[in-house]
VEXBABA-71448 format. One line per field, with one value per residue: residue in three letters; z, x negated, y negated of N, C-alpha, C, O in turn; residue number from 1. Coordinates in steps of 0.02 Angstrom, whole numbers. Each point is the difference from the previous one (the first is absolute). Example, Ala and Ser with C-alpha at 12.3 -4.5 7.8 and 13.67 -1.06 7.14 Angstrom:
REM residues 2
r: c(Ala  Ser)
n_w: c(390  -69)
n_u: c(-660  70)
n_v: c(284  -54)
ca_w: c(0  3)
ca_u: c(45  -42)
ca_v: c(-59  -59)
c_w: c(0  37)
c_u: c(-45  39)
c_v: c(-60  -55)
o_w: c(33  8)
o_u: c(-52  -25)
o_v: c(1  -55)
k: c(1  2)
//
This chain:
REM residues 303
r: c(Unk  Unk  Unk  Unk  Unk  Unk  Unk  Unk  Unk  Unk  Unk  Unk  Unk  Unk  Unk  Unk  Unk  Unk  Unk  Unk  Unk  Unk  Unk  Unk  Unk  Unk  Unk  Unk  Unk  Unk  Unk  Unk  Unk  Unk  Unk  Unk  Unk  Unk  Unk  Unk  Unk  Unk  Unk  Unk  Unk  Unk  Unk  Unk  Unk  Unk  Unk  Unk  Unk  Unk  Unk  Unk  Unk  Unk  Unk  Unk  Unk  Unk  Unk  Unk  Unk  Unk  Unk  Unk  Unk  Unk  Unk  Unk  Unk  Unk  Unk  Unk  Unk  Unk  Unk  Unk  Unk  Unk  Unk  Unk  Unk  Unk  Unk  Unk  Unk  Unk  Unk  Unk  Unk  Unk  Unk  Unk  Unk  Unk  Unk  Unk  Unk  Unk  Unk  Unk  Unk  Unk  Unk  Unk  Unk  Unk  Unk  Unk  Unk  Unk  Unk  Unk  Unk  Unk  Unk  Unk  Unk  Unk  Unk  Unk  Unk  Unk  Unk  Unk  Unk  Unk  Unk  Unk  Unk  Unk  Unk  Unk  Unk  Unk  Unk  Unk  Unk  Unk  Unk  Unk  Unk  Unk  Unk  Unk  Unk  Unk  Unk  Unk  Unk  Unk  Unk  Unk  Unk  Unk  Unk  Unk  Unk  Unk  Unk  Unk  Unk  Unk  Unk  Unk  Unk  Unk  Unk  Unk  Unk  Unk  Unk  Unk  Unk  Unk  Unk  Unk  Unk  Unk  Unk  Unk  Unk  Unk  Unk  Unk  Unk  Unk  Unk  Unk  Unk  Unk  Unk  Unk  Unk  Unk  Unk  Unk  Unk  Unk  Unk  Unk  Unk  Unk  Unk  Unk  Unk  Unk  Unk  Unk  Unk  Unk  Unk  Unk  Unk  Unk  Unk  Unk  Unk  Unk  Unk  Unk  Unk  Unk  Unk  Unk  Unk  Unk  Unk  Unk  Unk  Unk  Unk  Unk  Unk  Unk  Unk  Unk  Unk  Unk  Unk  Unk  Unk  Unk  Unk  Unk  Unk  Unk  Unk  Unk  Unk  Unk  Unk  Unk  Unk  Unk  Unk  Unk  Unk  Unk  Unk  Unk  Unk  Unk  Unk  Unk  Unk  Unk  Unk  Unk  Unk  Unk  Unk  Unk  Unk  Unk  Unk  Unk  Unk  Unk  Unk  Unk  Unk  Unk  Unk  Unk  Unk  Unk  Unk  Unk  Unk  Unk  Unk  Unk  Unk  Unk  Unk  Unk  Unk  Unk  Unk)
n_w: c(-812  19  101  -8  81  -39  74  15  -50  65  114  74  107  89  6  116  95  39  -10  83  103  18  -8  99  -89  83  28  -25  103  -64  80  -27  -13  -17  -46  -60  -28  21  -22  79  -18  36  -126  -2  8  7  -14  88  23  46  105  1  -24  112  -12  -70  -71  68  87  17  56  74  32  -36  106  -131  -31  109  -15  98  -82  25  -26  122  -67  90  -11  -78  67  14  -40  95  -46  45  -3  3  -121  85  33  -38  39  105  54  -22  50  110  83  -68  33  95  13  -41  88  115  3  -2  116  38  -60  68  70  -78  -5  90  -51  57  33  -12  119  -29  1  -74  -104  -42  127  -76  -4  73  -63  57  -38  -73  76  -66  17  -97  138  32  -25  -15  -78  -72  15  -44  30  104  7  -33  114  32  -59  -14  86  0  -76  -12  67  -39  -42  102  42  -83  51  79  -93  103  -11  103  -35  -23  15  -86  30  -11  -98  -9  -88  76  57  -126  6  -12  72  -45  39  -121  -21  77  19  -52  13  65  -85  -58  91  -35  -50  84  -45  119  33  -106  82  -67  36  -104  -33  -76  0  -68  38  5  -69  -27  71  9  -72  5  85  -93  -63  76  -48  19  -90  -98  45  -30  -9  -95  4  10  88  82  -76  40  -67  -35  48  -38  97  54  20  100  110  53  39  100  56  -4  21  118  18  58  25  -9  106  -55  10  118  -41  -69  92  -50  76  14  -117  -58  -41  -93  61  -71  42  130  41  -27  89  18  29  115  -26  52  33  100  36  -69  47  88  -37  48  100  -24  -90  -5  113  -5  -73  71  52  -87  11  115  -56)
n_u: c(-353  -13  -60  82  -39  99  -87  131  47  15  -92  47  -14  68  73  -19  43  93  87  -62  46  124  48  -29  86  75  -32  33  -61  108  -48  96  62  20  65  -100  -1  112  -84  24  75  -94  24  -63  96  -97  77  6  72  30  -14  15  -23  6  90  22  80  -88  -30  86  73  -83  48  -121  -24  10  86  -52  98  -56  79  -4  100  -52  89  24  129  -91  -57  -53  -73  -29  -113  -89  -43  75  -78  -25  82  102  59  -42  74  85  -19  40  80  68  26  65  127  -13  -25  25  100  42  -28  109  32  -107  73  -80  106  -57  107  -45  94  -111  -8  97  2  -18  -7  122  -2  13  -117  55  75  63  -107  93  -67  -38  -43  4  -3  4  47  -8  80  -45  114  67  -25  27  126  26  1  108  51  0  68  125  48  15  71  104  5  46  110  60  0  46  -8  -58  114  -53  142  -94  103  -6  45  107  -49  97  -4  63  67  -13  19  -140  26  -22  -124  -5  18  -2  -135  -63  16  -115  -61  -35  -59  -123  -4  -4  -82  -8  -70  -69  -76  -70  -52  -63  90  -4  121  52  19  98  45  22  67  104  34  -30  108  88  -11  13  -66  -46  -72  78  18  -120  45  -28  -75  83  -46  63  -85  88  101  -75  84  -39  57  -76  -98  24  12  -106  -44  21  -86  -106  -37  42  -107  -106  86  37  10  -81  -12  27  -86  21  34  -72  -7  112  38  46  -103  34  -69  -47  -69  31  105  38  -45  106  -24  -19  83  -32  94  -12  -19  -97  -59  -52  -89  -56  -87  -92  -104  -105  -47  -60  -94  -76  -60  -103  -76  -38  -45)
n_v: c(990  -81  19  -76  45  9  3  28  92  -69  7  -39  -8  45  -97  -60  35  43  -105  -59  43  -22  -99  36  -6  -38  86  -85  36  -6  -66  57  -86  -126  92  -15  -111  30  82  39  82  -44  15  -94  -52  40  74  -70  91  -73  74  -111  115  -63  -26  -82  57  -56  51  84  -23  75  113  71  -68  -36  -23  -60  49  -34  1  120  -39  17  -25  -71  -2  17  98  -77  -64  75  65  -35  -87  91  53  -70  3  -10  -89  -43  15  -93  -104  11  20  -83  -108  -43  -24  -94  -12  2  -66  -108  5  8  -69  2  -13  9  3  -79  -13  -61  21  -57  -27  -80  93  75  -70  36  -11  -103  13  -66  17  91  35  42  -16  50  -128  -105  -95  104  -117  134  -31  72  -20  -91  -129  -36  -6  -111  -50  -19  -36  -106  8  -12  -42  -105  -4  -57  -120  -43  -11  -97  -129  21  63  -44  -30  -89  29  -55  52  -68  -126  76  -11  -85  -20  65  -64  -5  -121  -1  75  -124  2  -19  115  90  35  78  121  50  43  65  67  -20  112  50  -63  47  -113  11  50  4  112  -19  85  -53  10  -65  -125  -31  -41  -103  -80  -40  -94  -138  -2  -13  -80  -60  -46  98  43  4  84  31  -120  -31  -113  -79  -41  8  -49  -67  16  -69  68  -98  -1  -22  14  65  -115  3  113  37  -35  46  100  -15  -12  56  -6  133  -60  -46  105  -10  -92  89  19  -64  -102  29  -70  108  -39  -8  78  -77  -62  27  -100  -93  -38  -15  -120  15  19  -96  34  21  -132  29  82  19  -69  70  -19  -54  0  49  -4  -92  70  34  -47  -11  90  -27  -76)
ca_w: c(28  65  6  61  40  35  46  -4  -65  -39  27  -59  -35  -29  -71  -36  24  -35  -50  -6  5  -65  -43  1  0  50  5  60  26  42  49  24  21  -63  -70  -57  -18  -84  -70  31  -10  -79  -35  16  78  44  73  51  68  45  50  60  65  15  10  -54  -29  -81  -50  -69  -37  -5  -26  -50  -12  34  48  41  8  45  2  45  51  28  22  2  -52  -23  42  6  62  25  -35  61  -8  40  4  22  5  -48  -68  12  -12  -75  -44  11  -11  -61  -71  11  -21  -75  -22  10  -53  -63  -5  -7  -42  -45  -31  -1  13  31  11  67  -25  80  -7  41  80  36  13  70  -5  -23  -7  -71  -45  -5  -76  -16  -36  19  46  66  34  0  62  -14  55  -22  -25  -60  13  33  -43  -58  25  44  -60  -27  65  -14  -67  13  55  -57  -56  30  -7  -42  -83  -54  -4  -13  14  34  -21  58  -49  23  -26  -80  -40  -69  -38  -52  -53  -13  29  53  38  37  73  3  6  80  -15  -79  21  64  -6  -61  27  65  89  33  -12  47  -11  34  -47  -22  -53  -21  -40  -53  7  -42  15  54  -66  -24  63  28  -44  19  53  -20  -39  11  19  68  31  5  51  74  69  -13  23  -55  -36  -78  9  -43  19  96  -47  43  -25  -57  -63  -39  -22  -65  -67  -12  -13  -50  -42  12  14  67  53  78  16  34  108  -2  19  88  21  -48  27  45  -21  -11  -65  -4  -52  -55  -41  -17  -61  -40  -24  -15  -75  -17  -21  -22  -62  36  -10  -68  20  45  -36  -56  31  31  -58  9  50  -1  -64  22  53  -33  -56  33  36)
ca_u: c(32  -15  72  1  55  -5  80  16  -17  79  19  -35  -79  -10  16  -56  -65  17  -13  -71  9  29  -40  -70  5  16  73  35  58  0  34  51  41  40  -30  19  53  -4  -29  -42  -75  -38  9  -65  -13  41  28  16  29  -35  46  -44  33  -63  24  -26  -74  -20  -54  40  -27  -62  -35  10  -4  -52  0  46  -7  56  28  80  23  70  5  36  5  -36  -44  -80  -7  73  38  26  86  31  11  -63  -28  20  -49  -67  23  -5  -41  -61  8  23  -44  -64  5  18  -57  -19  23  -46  -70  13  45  -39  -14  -65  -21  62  -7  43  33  1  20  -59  37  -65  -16  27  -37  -58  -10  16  -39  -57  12  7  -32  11  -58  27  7  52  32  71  45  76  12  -6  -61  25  21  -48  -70  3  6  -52  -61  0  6  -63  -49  2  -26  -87  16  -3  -34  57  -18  71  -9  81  -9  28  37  19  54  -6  73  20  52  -30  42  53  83  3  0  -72  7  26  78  16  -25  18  65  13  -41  51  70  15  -27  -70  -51  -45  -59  -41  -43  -29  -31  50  -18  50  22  -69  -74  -17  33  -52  -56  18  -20  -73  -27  11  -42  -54  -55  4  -28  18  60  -9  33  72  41  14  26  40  42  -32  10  41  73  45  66  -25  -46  56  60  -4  20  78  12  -22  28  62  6  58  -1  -45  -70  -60  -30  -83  -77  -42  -82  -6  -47  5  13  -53  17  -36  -59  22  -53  -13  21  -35  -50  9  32  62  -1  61  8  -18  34  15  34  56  23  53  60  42  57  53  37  10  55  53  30  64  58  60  6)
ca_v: c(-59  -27  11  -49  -17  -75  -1  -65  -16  -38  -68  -49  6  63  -6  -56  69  53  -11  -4  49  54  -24  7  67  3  33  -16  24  -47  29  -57  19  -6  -6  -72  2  35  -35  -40  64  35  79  27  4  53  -6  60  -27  -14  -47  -21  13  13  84  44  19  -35  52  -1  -82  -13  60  0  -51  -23  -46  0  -107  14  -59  -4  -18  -4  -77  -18  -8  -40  -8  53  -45  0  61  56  -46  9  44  -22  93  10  -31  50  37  5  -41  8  80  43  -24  58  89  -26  -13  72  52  -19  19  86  44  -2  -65  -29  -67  -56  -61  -26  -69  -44  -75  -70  -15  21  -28  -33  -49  28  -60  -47  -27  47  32  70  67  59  22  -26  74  -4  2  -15  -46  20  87  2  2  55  68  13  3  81  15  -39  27  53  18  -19  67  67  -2  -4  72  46  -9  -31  -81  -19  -83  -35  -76  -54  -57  -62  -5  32  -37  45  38  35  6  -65  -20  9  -56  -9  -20  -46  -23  -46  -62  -52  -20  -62  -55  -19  -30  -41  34  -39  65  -9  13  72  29  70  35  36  22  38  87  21  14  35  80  5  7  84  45  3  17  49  22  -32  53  6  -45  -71  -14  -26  25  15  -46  -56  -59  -43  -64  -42  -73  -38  -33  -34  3  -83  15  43  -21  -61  0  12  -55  -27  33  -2  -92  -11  -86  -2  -26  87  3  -38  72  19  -13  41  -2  37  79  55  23  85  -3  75  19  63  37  -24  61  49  6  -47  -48  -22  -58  -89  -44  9  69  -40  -56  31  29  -76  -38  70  6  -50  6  38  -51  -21  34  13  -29)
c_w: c(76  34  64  24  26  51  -16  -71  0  6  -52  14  -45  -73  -69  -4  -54  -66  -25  -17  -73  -42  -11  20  57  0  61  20  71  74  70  63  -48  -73  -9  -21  -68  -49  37  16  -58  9  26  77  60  73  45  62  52  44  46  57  35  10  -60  -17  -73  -49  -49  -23  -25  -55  -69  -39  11  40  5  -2  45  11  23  61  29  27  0  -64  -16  52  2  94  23  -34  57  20  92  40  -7  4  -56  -50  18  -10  -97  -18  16  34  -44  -52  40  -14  -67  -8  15  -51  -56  -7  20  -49  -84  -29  -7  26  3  -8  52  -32  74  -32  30  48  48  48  86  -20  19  33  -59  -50  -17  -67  52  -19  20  60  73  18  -5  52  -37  57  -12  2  -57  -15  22  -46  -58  18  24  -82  -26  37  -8  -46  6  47  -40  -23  18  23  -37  -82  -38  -22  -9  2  -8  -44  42  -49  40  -41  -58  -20  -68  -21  -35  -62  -3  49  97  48  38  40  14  -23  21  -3  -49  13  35  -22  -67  38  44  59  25  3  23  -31  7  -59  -6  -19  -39  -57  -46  6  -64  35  73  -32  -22  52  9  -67  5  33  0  -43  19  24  66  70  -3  46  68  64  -14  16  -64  0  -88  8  -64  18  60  -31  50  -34  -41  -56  -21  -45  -65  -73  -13  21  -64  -64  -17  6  55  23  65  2  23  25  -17  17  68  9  -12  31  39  -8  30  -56  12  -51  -46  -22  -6  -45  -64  -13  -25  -90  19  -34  27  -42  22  -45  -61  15  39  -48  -81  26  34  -47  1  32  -19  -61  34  42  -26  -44  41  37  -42)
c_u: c(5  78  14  92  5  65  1  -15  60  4  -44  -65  4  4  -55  -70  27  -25  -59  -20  -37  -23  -71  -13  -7  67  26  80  24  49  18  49  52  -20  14  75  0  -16  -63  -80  -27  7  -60  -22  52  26  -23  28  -71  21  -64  16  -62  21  -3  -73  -3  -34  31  -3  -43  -24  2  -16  -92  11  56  9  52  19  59  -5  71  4  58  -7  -19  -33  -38  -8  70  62  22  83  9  -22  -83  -26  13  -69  -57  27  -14  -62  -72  0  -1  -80  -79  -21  17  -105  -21  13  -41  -54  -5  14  -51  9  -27  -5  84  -24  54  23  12  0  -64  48  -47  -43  5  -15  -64  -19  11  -45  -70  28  -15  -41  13  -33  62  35  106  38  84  47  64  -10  -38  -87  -23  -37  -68  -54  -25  17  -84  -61  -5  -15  -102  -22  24  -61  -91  -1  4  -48  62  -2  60  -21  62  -38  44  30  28  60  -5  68  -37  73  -36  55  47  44  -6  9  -74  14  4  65  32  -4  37  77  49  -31  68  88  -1  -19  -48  -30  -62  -47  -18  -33  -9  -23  49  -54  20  -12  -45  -80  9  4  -101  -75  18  -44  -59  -39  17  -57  -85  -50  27  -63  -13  58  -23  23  77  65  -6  38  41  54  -25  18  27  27  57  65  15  -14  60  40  -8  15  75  28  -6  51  75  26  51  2  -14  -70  -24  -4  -69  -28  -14  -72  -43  -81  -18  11  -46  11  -41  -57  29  -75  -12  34  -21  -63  17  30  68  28  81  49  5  47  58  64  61  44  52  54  69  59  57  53  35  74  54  41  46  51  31  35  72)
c_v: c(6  -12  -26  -4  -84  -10  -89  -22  -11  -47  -74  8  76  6  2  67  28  -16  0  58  53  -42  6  106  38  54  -15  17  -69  59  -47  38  26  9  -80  7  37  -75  -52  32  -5  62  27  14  63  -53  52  -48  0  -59  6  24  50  85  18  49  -19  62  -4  -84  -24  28  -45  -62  -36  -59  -24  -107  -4  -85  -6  -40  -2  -60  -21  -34  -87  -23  18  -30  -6  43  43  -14  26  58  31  86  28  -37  29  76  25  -11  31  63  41  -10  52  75  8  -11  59  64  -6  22  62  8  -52  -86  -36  -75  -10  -69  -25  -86  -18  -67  -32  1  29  -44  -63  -82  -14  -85  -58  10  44  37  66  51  60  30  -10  50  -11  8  -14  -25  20  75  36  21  57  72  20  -7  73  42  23  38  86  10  13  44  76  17  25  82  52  21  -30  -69  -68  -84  -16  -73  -55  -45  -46  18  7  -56  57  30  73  43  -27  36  20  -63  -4  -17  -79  -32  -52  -79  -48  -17  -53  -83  -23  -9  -52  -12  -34  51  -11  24  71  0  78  8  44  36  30  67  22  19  64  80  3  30  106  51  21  43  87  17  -21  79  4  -53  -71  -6  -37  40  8  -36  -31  -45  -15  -53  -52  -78  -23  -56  -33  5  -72  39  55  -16  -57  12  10  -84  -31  23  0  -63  -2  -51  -1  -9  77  3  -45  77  24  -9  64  28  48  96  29  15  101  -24  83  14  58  60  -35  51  52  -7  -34  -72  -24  -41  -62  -11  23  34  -67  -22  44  69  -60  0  74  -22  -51  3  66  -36  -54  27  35  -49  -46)
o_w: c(13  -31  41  -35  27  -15  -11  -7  -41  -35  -51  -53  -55  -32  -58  -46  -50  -27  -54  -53  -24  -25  -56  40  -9  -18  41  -34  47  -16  32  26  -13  -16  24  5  -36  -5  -37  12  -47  55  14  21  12  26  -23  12  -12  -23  16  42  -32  9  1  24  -51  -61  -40  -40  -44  -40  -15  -62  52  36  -38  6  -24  43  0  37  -34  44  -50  -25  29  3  -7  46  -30  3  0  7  36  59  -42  -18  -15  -32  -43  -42  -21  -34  -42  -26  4  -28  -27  -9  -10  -60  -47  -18  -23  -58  -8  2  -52  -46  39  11  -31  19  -15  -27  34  -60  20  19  55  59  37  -57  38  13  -57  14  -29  -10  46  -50  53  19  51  -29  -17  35  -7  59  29  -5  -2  -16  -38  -15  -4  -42  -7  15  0  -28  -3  13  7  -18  2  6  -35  -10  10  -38  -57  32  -44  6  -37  -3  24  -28  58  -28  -30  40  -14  49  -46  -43  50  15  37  -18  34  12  57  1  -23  -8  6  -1  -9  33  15  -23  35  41  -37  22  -42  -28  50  -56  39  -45  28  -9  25  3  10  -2  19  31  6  -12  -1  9  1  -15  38  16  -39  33  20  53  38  -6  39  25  43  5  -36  -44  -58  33  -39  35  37  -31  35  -61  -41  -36  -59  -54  -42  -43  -56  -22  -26  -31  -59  -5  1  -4  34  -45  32  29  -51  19  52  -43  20  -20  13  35  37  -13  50  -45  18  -39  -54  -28  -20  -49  -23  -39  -44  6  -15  -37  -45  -34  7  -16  -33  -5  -41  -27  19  12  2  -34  -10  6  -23  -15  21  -22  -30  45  29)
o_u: c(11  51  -38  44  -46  59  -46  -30  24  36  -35  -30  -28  -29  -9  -41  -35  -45  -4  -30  -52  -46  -18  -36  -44  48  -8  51  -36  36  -35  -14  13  -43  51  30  -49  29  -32  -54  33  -6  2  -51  60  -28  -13  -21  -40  15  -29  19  -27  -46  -15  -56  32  4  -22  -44  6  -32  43  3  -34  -49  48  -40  55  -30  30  -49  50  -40  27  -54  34  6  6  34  42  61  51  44  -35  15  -16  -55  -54  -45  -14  -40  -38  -25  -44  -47  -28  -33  -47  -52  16  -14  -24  -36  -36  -19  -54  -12  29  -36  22  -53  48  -55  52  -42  49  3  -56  19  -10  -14  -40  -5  -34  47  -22  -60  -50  61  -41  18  31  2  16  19  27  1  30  -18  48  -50  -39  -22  -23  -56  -32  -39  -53  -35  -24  -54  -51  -47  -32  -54  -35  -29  -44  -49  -19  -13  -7  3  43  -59  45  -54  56  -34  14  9  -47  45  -42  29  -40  -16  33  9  48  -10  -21  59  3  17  13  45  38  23  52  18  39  50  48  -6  -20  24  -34  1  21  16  39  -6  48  -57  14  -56  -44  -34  -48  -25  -37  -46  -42  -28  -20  -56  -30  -21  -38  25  34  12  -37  17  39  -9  40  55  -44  43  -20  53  -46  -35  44  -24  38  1  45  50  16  16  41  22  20  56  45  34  16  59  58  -57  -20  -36  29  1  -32  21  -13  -41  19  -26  -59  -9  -41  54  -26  7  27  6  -19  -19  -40  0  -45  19  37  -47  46  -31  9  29  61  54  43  58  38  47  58  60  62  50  57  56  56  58  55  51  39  38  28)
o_v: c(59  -12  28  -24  -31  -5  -39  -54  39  -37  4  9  8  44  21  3  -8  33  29  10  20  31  -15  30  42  -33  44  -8  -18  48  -39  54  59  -42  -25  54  1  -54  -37  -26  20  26  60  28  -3  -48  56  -57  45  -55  52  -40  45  40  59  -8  14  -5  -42  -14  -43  -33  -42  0  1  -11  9  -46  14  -31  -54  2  -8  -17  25  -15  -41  -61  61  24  -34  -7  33  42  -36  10  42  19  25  28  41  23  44  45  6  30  54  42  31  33  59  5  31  47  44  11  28  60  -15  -20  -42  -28  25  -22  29  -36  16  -15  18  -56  -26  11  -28  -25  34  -37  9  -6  -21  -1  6  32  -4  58  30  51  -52  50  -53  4  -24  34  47  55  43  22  52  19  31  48  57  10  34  38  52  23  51  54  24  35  58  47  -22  -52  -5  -17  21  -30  7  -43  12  54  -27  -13  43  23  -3  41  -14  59  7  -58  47  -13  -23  -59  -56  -42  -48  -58  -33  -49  -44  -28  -16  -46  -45  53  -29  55  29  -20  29  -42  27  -21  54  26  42  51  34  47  48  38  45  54  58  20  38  56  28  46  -46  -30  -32  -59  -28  56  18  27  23  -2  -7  0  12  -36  23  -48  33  2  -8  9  -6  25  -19  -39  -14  -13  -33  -40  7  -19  -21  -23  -48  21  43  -55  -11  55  -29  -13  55  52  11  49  -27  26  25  -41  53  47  24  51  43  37  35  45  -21  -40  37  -38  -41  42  -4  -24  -29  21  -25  28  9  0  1  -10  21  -24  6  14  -18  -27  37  18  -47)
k: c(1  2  3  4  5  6  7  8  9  10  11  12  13  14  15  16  17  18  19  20  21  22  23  24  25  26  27  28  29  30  31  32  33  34  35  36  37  38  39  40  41  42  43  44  45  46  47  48  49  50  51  52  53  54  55  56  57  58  59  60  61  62  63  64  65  66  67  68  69  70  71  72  73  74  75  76  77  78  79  80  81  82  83  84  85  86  87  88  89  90  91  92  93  94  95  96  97  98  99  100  101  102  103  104  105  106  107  108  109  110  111  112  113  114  115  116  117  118  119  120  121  122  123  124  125  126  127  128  129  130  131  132  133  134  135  136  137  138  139  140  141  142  143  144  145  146  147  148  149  150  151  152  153  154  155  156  157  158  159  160  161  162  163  164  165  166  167  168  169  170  171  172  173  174  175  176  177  178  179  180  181  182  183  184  185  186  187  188  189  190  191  192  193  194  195  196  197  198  199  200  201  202  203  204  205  206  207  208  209  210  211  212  213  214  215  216  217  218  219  220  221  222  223  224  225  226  227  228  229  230  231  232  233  234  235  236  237  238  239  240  241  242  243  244  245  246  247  248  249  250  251  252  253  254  255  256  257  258  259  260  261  262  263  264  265  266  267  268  269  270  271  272  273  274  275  276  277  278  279  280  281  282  283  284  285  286  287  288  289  290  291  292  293  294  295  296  297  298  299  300  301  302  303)
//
């Protein structure tokens, strides 16, 4: 059995990695700052403390492991974009000092392969209405961006250095619940739209914490020379807060009017084919539409 450390296996995409995980016979050790809450650990999964701090030595963390899925993050609390909050040396400091010497260790102490959990923030801005490939060039605009481009560069000159075989996945926005009674990242929303609120046009790419659990597994198991260059795109629906909210309109029989549509002409959607080559598949519409009724029957049975 095969054996993978996952930093940030508590947080909600981490949930979703672990679980995939250990279901597709994986022994996974999640490592954090904090253990999961009691009862909130599968019996099958090890803990180890691990703190994003660029003065640690990762070797003992590392040792012993075939691979490595580094999905931790230091962020002001529910920020990614504008996670640095106050404390702009500190966050480069955690996210991108530490995650560097957290990859070094990894490939001293025998670990065969890293997968890196980067973003479409990478990306920056981009011209209207241009699609996403992994070619396009990247002009991040945030910290955040930032952090995981410079992430992404290193890991990648490890890898041309060492032989280690590794790949940064570029996720777009993850929804999902990955266990009853969690709170999703559309909470908030639904909240504010069923109370009333005025709720401003936006669009997104989004992707279910499933398909992105699924893309890390891929890229964990894929021959070594199917990896490329070791970048991936993952994403799926471009989902207006219209299309979120209609079905909890529909369904709840709210009387508030929907946000109108954003302009939709102008996105950057992400191209996924190269991950697709690899056997990916996502759950599009089907997947949305029964994570919807999920959220929708929890919302009303607390409500």
């Amino acid at each position: 059995m095969k054996t993978v450390l996952v930093t940030g296996g508590s947080g909600l995409v981490g949930r979703f990695i672990v679980d995939d995980l250990r279901k597709h016979g994986w022994m996974v050790t999640i490592a954090g700052r904090t253990p999961p809450a009691a009862g909130d650990q599968p019996p099958d999964v090890s803990f180890q403390p691990l703190d994003l701090d660029p003065a640690a030595d990762f070797s003992a963390a590392t040792a012993g492991f075939d691979a490595l899925v580094h999905a931790g993050f230091s962020h002001a609390a529910g920020r990614y974009r504008g996670g640095e909050g106050k404390d702009v040396r500190g966050f480069w400091d955690r996210n991108c000092l530490a995650s560097l010497r957290l990859f070094e260790a990894a490939g001293e102490t025998g670990v065969g392969r890293i997968v890196f959990l980067s973003s479409r923030a990478v990306y920056g801005r981009q011209r209207p209405g241009l699609r996403l490939t992994e070619k396009t060039r990247c002009h991040p605009d945030t910290h955040y961006g930032l952090v995981k481009f410079a992430c992404e560069q290193f890991l990648q000159s490890l890898a041309d250095n060492s032989g280690l075989a590794v790949a940064s996945l570029r996720s777009t926005g993850v929804y999902g619940t990955p266990y009853a009674g969690a709170t999703h990242k559309w909470n908030t929303l639904i909240r504010d739209y069923l109370a009333g609120r005025t709720v401003a046009p936006r669009l997104g790419t989004e992707v279910h914490g499933r398909d992105v659990a699924t893309a890390i597994r891929i890229l964990l198991e894929a021959p070594r020379e199917a990896l490329a260059d070791g970048i991936y795109n993952v994403s799926d629906l471009l989902l207006d807060r219209h299309d979120i909210l209609l079905p909890v309109h529909l369904h709840l029989n709210c009387p508030h009017p929907l946000p109108e549509r954003a302009d939709a002409s102008a996105y950057n959607a992400m191209e996924t084919s190269k991950l697709r080559q690899l056997g990916w598949q996502p759950g599009g519409r089907p997947l949305f539409d029964r994570t919807m009724a999920e959220m929708i029957a929890a919302q009303s049975g607390s409500s």
